[in-house]
N, CA, C and O atoms as CSV, one atom per row, in Angstrom:
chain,resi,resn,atom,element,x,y,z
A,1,UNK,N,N,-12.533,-10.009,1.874
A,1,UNK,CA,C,-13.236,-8.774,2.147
A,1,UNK,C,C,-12.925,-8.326,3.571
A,1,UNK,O,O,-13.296,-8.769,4.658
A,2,UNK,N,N,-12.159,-7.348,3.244
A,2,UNK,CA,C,-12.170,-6.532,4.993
A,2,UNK,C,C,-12.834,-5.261,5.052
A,2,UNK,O,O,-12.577,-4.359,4.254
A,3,UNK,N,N,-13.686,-5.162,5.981
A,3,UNK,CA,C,-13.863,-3.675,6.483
A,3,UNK,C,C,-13.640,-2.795,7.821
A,3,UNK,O,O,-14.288,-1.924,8.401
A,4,UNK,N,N,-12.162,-3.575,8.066
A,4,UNK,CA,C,-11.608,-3.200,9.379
A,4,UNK,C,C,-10.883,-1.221,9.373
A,4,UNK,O,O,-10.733,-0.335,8.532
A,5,UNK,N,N,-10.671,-1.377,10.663
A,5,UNK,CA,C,-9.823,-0.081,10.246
A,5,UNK,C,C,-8.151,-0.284,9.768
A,5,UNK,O,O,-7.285,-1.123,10.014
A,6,UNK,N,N,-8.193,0.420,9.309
A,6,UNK,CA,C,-6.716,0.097,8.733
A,6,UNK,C,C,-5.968,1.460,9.431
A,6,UNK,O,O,-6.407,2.607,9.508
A,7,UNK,N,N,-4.217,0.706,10.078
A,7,UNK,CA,C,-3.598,1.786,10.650
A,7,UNK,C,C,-2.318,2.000,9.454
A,7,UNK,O,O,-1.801,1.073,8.831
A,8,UNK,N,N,-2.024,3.217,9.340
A,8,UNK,CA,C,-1.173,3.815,8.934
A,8,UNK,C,C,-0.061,4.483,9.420
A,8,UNK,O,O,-0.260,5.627,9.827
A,9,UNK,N,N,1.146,4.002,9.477
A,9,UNK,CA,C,2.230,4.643,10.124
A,9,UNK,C,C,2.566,6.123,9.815
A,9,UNK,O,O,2.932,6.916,10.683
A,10,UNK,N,N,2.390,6.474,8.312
A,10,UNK,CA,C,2.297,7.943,7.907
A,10,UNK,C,C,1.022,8.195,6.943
A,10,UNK,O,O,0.241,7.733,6.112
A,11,UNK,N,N,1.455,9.341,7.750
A,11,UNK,CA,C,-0.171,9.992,6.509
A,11,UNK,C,C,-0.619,9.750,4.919
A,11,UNK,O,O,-1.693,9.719,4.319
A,12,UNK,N,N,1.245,9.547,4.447
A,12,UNK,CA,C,1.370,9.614,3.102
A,12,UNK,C,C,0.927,8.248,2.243
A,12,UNK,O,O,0.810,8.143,1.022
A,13,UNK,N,N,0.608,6.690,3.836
A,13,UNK,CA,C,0.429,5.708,3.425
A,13,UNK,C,C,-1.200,5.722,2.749
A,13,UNK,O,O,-1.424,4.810,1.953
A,14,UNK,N,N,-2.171,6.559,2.986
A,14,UNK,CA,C,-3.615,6.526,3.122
A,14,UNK,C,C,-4.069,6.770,1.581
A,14,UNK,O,O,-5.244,6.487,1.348
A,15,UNK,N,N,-3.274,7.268,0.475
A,15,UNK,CA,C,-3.775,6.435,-0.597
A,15,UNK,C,C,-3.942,5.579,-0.952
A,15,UNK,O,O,-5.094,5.337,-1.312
A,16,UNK,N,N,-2.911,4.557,-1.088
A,16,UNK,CA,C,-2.994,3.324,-0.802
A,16,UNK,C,C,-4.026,2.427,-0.482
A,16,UNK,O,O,-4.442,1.395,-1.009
A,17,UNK,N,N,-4.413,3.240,0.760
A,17,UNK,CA,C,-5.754,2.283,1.803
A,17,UNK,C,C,-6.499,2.798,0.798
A,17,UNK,O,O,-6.837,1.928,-0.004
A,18,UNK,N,N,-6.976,4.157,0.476
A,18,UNK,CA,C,-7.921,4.669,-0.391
A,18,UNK,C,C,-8.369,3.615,-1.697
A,18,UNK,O,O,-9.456,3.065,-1.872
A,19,UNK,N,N,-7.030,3.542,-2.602
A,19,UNK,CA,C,-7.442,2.658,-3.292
A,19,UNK,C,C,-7.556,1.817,-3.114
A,19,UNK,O,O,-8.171,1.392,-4.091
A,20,UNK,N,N,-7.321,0.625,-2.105
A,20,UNK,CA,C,-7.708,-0.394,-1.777
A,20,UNK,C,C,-9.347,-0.521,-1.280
A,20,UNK,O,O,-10.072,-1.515,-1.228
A,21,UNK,N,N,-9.567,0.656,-0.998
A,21,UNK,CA,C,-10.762,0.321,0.067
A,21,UNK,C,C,-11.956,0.771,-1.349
A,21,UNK,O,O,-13.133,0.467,-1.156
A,22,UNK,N,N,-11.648,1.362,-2.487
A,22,UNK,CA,C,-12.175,1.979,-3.302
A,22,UNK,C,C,-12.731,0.628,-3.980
A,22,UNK,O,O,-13.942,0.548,-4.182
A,23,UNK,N,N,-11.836,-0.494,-4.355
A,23,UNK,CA,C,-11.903,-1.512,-5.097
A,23,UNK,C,C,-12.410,-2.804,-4.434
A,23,UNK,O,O,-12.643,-3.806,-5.110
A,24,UNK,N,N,-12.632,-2.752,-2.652
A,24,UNK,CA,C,-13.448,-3.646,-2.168
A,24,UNK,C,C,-14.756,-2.739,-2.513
A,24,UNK,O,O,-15.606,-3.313,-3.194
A,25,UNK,N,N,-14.925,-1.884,-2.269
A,25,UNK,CA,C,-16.448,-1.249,-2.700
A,25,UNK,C,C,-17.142,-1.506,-3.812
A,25,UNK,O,O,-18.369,-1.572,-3.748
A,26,UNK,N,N,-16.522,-1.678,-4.911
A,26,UNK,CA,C,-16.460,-1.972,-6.197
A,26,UNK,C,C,-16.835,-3.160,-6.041
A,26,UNK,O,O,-18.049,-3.223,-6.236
A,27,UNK,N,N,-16.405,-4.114,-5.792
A,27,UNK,CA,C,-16.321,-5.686,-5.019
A,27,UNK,C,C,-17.842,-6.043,-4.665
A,27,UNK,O,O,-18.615,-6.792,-5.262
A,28,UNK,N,N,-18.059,-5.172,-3.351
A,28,UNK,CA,C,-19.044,-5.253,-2.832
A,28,UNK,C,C,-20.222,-4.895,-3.240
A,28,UNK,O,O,-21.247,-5.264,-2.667
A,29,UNK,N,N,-20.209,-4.062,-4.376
A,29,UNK,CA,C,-21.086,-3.064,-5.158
A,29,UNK,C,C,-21.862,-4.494,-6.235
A,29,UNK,O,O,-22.977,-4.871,-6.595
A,30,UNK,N,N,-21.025,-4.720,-6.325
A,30,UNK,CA,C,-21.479,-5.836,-7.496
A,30,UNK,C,C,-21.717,-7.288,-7.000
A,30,UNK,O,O,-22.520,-8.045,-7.547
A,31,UNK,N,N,-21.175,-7.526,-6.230
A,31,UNK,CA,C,-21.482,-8.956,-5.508
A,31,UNK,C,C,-22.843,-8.892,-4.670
A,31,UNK,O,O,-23.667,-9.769,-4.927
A,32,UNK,N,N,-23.115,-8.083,-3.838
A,32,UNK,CA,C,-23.946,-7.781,-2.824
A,32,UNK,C,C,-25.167,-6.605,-3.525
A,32,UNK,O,O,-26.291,-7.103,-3.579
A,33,UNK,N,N,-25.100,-5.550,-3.906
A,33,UNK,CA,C,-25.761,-5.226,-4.293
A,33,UNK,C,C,-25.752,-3.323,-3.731
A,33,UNK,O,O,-26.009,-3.326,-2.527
A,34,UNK,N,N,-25.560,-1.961,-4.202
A,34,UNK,CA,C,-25.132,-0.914,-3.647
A,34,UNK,C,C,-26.143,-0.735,-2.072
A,34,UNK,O,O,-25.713,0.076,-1.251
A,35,UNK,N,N,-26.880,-1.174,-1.880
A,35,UNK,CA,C,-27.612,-1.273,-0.814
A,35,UNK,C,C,-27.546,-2.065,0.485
A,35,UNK,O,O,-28.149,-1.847,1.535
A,36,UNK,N,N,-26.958,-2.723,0.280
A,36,UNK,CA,C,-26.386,-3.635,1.072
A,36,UNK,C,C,-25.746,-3.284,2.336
A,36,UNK,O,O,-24.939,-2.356,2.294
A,37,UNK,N,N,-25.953,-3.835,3.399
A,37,UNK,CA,C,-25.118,-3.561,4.853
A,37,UNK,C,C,-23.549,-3.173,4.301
A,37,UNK,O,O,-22.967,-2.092,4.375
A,38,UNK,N,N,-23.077,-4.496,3.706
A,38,UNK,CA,C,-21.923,-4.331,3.837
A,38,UNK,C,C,-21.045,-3.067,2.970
A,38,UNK,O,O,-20.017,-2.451,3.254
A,39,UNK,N,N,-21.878,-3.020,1.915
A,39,UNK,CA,C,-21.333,-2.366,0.934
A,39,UNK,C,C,-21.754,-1.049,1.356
A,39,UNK,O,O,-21.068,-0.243,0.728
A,40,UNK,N,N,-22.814,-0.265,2.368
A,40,UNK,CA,C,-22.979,0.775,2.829
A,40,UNK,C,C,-21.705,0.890,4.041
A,40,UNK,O,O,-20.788,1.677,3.805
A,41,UNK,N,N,-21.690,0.310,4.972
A,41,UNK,CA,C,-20.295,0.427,5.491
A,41,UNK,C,C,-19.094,0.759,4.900
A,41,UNK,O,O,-18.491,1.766,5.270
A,42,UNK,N,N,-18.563,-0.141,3.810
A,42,UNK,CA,C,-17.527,-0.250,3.421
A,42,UNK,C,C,-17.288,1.307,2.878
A,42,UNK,O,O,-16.239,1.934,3.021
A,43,UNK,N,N,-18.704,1.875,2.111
A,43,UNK,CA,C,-18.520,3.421,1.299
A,43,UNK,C,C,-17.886,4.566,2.854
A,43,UNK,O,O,-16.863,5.250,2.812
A,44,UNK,N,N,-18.709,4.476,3.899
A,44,UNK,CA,C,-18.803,5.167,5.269
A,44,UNK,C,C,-17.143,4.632,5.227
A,44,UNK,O,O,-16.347,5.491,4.846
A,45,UNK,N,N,-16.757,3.712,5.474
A,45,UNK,CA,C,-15.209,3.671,5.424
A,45,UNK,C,C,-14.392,4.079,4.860
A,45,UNK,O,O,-13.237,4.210,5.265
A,46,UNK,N,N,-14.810,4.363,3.817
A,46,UNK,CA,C,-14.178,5.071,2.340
A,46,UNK,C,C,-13.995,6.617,2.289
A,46,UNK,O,O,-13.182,7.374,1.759
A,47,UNK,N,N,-15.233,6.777,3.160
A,47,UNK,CA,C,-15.112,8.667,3.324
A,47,UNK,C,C,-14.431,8.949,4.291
A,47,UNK,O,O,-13.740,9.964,4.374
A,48,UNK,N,N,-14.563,7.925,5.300
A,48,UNK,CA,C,-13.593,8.440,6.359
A,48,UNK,C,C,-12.449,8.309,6.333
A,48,UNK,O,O,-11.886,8.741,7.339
A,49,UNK,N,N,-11.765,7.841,5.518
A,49,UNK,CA,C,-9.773,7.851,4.924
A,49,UNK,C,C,-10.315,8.849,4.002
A,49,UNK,O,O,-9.571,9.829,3.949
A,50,UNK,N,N,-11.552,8.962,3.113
A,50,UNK,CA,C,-10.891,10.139,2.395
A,50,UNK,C,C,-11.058,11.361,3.229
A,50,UNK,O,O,-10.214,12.251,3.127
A,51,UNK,N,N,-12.054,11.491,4.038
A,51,UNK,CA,C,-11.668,13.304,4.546
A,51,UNK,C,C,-10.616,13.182,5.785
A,51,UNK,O,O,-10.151,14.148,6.389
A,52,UNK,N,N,-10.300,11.680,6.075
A,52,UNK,CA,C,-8.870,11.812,6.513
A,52,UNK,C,C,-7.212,12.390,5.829
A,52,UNK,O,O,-6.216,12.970,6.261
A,53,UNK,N,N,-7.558,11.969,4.890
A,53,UNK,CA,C,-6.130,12.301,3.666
A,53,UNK,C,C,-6.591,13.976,3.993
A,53,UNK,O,O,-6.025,14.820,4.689
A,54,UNK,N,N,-7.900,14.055,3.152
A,54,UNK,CA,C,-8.240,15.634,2.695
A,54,UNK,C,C,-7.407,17.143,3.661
A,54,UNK,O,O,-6.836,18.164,3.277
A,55,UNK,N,N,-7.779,16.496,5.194
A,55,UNK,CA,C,-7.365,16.976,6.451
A,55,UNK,C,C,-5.935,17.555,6.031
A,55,UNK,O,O,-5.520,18.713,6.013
A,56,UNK,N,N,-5.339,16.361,5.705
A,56,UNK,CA,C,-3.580,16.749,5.729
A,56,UNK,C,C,-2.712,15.959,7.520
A,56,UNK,O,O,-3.213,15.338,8.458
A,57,UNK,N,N,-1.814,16.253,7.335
A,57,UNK,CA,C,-1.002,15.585,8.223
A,57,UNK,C,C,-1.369,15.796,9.554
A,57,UNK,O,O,-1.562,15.018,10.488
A,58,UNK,N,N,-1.429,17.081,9.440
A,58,UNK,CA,C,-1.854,17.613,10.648
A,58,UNK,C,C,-3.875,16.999,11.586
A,58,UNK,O,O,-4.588,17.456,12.480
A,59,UNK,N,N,-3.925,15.989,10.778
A,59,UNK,CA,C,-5.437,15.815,10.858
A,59,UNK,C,C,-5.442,14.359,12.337
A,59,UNK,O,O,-6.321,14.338,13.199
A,60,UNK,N,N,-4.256,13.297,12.277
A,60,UNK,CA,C,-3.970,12.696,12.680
A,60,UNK,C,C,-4.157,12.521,14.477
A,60,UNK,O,O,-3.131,12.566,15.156
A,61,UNK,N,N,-5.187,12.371,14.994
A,61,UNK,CA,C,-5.597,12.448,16.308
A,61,UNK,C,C,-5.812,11.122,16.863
A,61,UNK,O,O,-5.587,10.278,15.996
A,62,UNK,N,N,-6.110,10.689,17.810
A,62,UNK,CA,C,-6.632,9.833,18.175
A,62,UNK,C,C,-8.421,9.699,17.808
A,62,UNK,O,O,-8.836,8.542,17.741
A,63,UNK,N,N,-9.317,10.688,17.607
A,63,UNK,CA,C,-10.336,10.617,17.182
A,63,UNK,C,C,-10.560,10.551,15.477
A,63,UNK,O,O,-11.631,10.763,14.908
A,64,UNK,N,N,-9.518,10.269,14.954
A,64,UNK,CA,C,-9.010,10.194,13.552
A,64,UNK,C,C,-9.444,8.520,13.388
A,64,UNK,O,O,-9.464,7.602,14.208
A,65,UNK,N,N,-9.791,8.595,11.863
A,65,UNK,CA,C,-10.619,7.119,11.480
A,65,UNK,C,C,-9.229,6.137,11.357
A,65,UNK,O,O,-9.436,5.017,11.826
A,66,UNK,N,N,-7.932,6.324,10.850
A,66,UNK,CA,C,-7.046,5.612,11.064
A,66,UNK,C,C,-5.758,5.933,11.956
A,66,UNK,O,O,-5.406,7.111,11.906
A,67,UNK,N,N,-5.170,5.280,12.577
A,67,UNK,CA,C,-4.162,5.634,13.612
A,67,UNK,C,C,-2.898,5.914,12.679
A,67,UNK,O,O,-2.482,5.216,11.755
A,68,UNK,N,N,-2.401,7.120,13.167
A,68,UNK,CA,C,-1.199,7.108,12.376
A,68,UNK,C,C,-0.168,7.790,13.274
A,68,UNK,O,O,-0.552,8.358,14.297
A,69,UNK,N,N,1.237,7.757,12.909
A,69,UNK,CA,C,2.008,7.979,13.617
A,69,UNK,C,C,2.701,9.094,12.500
A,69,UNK,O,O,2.779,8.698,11.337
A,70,UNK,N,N,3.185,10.418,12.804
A,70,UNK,CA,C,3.843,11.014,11.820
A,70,UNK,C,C,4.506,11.592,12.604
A,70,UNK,O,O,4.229,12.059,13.709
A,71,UNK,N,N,5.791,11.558,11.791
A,71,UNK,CA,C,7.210,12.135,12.676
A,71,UNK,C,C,7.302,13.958,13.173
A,71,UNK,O,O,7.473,15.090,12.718
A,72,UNK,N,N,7.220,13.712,13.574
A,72,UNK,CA,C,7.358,15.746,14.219
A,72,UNK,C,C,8.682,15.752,14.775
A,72,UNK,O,O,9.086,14.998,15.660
A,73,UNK,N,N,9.587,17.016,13.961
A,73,UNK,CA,C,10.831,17.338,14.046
A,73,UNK,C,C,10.390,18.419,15.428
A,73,UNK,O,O,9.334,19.042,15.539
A,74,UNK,N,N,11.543,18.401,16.387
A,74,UNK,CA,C,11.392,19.227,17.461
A,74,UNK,C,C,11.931,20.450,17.219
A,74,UNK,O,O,13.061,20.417,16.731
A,75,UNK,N,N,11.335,21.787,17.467
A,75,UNK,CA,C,11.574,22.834,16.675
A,75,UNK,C,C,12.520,23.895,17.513
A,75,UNK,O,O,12.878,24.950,16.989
């Protein structure tokens, strides 16, 4: 069980985390109980990659829930 932040080199990696982080919840939902410390975190983690994805590429800040690095062509 992790409920760390997870970094992403591109934006495009954060489904991935999504479903991963979807199926510790699931995890946690049933082991622990939906009320639970952990399993209330883990959901709060869950929204924050998803209205990270939601954002789009351009969402990627340092005040952004996962660190990501995305390539910008110089124009």
């Amino acid at each position: 069980m992790s409920t760390t932040f997870f970094a992403a080199d591109q934006i495009e990696d954060l489904p991935d985390y999504i479903v991963n982080k979807r199926k510790e919840l699931m995890d946690l939902g049933i082991n622990y109980g939906f009320l639970d410390e952990k399993t209330i975190k883990c959901s709060q983690d869950l929204d924050k990659l998803i209205n990270l994805y939601m954002r789009g590429p351009n969402a990627c800040s340092l005040h952004s829930y996962a660190l990501c690095k995305t390539k910008k062509t110089p124009r």
